[in-house]
C-alpha positions in Angstrom: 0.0 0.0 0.0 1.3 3.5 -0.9 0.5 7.0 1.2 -3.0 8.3 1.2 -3.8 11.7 1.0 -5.7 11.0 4.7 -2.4 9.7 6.6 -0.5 11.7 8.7 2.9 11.9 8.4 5.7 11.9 11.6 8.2 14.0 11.7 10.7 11.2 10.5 8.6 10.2 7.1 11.3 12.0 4.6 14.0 9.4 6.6 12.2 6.3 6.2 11.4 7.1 2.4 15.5 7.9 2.1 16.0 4.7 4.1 13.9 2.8 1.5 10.8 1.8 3.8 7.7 0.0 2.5 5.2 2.4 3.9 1.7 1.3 4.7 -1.5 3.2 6.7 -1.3 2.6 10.2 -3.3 3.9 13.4 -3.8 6.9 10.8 -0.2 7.4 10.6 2.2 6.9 6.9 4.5 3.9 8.5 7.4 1.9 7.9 6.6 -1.6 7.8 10.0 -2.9 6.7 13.2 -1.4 5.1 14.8 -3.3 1.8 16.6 -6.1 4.2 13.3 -7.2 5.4 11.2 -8.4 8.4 13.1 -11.2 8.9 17.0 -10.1 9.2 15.5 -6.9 11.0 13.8 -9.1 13.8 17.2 -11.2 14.3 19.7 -7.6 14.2 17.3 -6.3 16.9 17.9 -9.3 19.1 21.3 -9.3 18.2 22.5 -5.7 18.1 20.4 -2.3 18.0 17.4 -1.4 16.5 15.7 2.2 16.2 11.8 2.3 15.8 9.8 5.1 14.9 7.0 5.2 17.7 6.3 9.2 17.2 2.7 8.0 16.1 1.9 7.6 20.0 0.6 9.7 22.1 2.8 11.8 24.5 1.0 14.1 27.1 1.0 15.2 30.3 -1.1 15.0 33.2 -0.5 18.2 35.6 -2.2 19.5 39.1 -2.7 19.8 42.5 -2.2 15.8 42.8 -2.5 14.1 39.0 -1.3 11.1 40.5 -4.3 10.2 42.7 -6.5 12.1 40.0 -5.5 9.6 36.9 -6.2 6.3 39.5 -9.7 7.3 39.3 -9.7 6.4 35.6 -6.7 3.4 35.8 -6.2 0.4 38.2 -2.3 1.6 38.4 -0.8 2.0 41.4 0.2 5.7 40.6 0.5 7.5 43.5 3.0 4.8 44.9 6.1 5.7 42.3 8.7 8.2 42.8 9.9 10.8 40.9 11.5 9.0 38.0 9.6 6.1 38.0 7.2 4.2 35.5 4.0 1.7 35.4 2.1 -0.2 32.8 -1.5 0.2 33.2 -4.7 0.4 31.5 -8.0 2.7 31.3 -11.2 0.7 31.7 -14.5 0.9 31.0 -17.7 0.2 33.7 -17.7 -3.6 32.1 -14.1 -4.0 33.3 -13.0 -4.1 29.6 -9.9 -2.5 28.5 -10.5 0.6 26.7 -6.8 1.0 25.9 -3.2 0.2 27.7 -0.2 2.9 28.4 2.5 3.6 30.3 2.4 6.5 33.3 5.5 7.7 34.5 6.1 9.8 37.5 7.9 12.9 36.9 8.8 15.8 39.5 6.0 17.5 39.3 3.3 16.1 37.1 3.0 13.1 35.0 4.3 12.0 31.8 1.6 9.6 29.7 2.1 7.3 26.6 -0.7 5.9 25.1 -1.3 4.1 21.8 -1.8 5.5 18.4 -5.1 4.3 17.4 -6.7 5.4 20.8 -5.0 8.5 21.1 -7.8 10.9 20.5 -10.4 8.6 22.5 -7.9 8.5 25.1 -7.0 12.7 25.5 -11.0 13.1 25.2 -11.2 10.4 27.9 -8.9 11.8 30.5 -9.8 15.4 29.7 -13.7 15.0 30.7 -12.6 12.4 33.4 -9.9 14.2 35.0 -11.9 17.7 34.6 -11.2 20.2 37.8 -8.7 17.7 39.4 -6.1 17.8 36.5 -5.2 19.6 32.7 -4.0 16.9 30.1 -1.7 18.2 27.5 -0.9 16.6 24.1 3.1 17.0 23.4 2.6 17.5 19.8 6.3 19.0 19.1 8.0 15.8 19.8 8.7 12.9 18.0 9.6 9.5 20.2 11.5 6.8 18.9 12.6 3.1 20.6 15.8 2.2 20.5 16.1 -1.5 21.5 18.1 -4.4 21.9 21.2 -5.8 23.6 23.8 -3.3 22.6 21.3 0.2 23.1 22.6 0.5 26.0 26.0 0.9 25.2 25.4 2.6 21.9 23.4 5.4 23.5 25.6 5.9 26.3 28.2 6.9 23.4 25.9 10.1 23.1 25.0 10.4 27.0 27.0 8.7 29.7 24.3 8.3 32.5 21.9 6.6 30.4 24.2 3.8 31.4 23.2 3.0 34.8 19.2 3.6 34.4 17.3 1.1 35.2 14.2 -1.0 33.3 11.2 1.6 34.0 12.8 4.5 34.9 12.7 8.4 33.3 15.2 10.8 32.7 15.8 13.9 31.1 19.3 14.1 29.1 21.0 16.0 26.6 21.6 13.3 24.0 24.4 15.1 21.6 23.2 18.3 22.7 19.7 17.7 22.0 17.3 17.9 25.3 15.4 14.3 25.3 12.6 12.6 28.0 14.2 8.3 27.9 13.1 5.9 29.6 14.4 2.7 29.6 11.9 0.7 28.5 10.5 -0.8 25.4 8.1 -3.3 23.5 10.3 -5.9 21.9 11.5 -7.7 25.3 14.8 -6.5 25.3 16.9 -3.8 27.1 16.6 -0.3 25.7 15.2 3.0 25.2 12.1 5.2 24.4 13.6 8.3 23.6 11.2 11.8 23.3 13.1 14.4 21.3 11.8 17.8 20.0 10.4 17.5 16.8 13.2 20.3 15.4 16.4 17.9 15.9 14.5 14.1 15.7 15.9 13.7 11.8 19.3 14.8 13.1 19.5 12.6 16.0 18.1 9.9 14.4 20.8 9.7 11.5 23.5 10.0 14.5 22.4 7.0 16.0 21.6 5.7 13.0 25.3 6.1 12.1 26.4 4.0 14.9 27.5 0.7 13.2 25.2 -1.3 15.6 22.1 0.4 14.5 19.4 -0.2 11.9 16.4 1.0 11.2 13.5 -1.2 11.8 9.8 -1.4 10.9 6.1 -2.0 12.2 6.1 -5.6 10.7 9.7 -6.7 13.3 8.1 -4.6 16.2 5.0 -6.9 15.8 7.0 -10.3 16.0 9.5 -9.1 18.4 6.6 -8.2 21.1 4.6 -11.6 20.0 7.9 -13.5 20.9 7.5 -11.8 24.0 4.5 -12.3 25.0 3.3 -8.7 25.1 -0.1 -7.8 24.3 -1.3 -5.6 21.2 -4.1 -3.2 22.1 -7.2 -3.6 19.5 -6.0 -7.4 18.9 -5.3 -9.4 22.7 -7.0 -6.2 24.5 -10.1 -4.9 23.7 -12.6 -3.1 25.1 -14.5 -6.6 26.2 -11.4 -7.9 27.5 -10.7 -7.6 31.6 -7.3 -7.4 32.7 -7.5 -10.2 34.3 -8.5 -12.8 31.6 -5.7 -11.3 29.8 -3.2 -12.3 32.4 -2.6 -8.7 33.6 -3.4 -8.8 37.4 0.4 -8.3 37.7 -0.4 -4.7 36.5 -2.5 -4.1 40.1 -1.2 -3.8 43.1 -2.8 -5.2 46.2 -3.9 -1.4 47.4 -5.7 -0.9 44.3 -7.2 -4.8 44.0 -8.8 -3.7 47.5 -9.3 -0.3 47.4 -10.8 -0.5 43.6 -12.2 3.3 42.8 -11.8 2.7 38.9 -14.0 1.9 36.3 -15.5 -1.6 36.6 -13.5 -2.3 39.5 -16.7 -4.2 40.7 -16.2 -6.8 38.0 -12.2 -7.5 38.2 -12.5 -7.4 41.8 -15.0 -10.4 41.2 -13.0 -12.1 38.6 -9.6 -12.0 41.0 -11.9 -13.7 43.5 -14.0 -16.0 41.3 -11.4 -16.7 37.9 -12.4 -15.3 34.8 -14.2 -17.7 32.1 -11.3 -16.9 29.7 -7.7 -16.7 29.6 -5.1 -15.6 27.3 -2.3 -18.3 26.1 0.4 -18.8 24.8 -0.1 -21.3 21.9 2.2 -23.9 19.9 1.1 -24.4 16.5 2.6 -27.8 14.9 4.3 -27.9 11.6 5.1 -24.7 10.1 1.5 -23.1 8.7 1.4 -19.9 11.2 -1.7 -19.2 13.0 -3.2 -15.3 12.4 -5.5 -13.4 14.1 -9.2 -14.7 14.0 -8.0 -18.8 13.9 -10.5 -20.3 15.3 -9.3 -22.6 18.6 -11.5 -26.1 18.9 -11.4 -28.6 21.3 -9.9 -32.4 20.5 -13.3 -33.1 19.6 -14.0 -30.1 16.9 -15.5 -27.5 19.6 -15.2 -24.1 19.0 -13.8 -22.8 22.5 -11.6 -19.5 21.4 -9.8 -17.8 19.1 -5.9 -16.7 18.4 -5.5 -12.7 18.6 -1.8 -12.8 17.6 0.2 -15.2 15.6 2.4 -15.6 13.1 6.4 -17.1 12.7 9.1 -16.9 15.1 12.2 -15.5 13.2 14.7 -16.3 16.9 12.6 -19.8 17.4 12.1 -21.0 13.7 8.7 -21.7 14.6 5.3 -20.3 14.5 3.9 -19.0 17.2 0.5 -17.7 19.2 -1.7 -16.4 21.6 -5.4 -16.4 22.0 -8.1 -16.7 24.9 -9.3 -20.2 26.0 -11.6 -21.2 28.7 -9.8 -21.6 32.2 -10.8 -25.7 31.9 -8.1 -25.4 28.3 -5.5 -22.9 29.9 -2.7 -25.3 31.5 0.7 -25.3 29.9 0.6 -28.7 28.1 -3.2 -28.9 27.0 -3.8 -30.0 23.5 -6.3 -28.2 21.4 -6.8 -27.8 17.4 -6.4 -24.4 15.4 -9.0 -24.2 12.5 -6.0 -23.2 9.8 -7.1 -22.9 6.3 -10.2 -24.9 6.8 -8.2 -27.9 8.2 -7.7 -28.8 11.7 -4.0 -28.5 12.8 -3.0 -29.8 16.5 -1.4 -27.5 18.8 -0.8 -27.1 22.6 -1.0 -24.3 25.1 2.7 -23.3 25.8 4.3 -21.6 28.3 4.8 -17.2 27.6 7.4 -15.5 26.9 8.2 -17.8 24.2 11.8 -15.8 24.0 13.3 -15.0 27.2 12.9 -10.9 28.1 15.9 -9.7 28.6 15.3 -6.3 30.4 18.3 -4.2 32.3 16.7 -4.1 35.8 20.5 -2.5 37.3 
């Protein structure tokens, strides 16, 4: 697919084009979904080396006020208001049914908070937190900044070439540094399962700073179509896909995300019904899923029992480029869920055997200091 005159464009569009990117539609944005070497050797030199990600499609805002932390955990299940200056959380805004209306990442900065949320939810989301948070706290879209992800096992050391301290950050932390000059929000953190970086850079220097790093022999540029394998191999969710607005945290194997104040406390949206389900077991539960022989399973596979029963469906799969393999998830019934079960996948109109399989299916390798 080629650009549309209704896509937006980031900040880094001329680059990718330069770099020779495929660019398809995505989340409303013009994206790179590979470069000329492919999905393939980009997945592997990510896991390998360094990869650098165009993310500036997200959402960055801030959250400011008397107390924005205790003012967002009306609208989120995260423990917030527990995090120092510095530090980060994944949570999740939900909806009265318990559903998940879309997941981001809060982090905790000296005075107010620093927000990412996803592309496709962006505006729902700003609309959300405006009304929600109305009289208690002002959200702010950071439009002048682009974000990018540098990830993998040698980010670290490549983008302490540019900034020192970077260096000794740990997973889920913030800090603001000059990076060549150039005044940048990082975190180290990331969506591929590796160690690395999200970097936020003003919109002004993003192309310069990219080709810097870019020129750092342990760096490629990688595309949506790598980022999508690398987090499957990960086990990390995809919002729209294995979250949705009719899926609870915890049927999606989330409850990690909620600490014991909030599972008690509740004060969210639908806290009523994931209170009940951490008490009771949800009906469903994502998995991790083993297809045999090579035929990947997508999105919308139907999952049957031994005996032909329609019990679920995969929202993620495709091929493992570090296993050789394809690979899955999808939500089961709790009775299917154990590591070990064997179920069907409805592939192509034949029935193929699989078997629920342990998650991550590659081993996250985050910097935790």
């Amino acid at each position: 697919m080629s650009e549309t005159s209704s896509t937006k464009k980031t900040v880094l569009y001329n680059l990718h084009v330069e770099l020779g990117a495929k660019m398809v539609p995505f989340a409303g944005y013009d994206m790179p979904v590979q470069y000329p070497e492919g999905i393939l050797n980009e997945h592997l030199h990510t896991r390998e080396s360094a990869g650098l990600f165009d993310v500036s499609h997200m959402g960055q805002l801030v959250i400011a006020g008397d107390n924005p932390a205790a003012a967002i955990e009306t609208l989120i299940p995260g423990d917030i208001q527990a995090l120092g200056s510095g530090e980060m959380r994944y949570s999740f805004l939900t909806n009265e049914q318990g559903g998940i209306l879309d997941d981001l990442i809060v982090t905790q900065r000296t005075e107010d908070l620093f927000v990412v949320v996803n592309a496709a939810c962006k505006a729902q989301d700003i609309a959300l937190l405006t009304d929600g948070l109305a009289g208690k706290a002002q959200v702010t879209e950071l439009t002048n900044r682009a974000l990018v992800a540098l990830q993998g096992p040698k980010a670290a050391a490549v983008l302490a070439r540019f900034a020192p301290e970077v260096a000794t950050m740990s997973f889920m932390t913030y800090r603001e540094v000059d990076i060549d000059g150039v005044p940048c929000f990082v975190t180290r953190s990331g969506y591929t399962g590796e160690d690395g970086f999200e970097i936020s850079i003003p919109n002004n220097n993003a192309e310069a700073l990219c080709r810097k790093l870019l020129g750092d022999s342990d760096v490629k540029p990688i595309g949506l179509g790598a980022r999508d394998s690398l987090r499957l191999e990960a086990g990390l969710c995809l919002y729209g896909h294995d979250l949705t607005e009719k899926t609870t945290p915890i049927s999606a194997g989330l409850i990690w995300a909620i600490s014991k104040r909030r599972r008690e406390e509740g004060g969210f949206p639908g806290a009523d019904v994931i209170q009940a389900e951490i008490s009771n077991k949800p009906a469903m539960k994502r998995v991790g899923i083993l297809p045999e022989g090579r035929a990947p399973a997508r999105e919308h596979t139907v999952i049957t029992d031994e005996a032909g029963n329609a019990i679920g469906e995969i929202t993620s799969g495709g091929f493992s480029p570090s296993l050789g393999i394809p690979i899955a998830m999808g939500y089961v019934p709790l009775d299917f869920s154990a590591i070990g079960t064997k179920i069907n996948l409805l592939v192509r109109g034949k029935s193929r055997p699989a078997v629920v399989a342990k998650m991550p299916f590659v081993e996250q390798r985050y910097y935790r200091g």
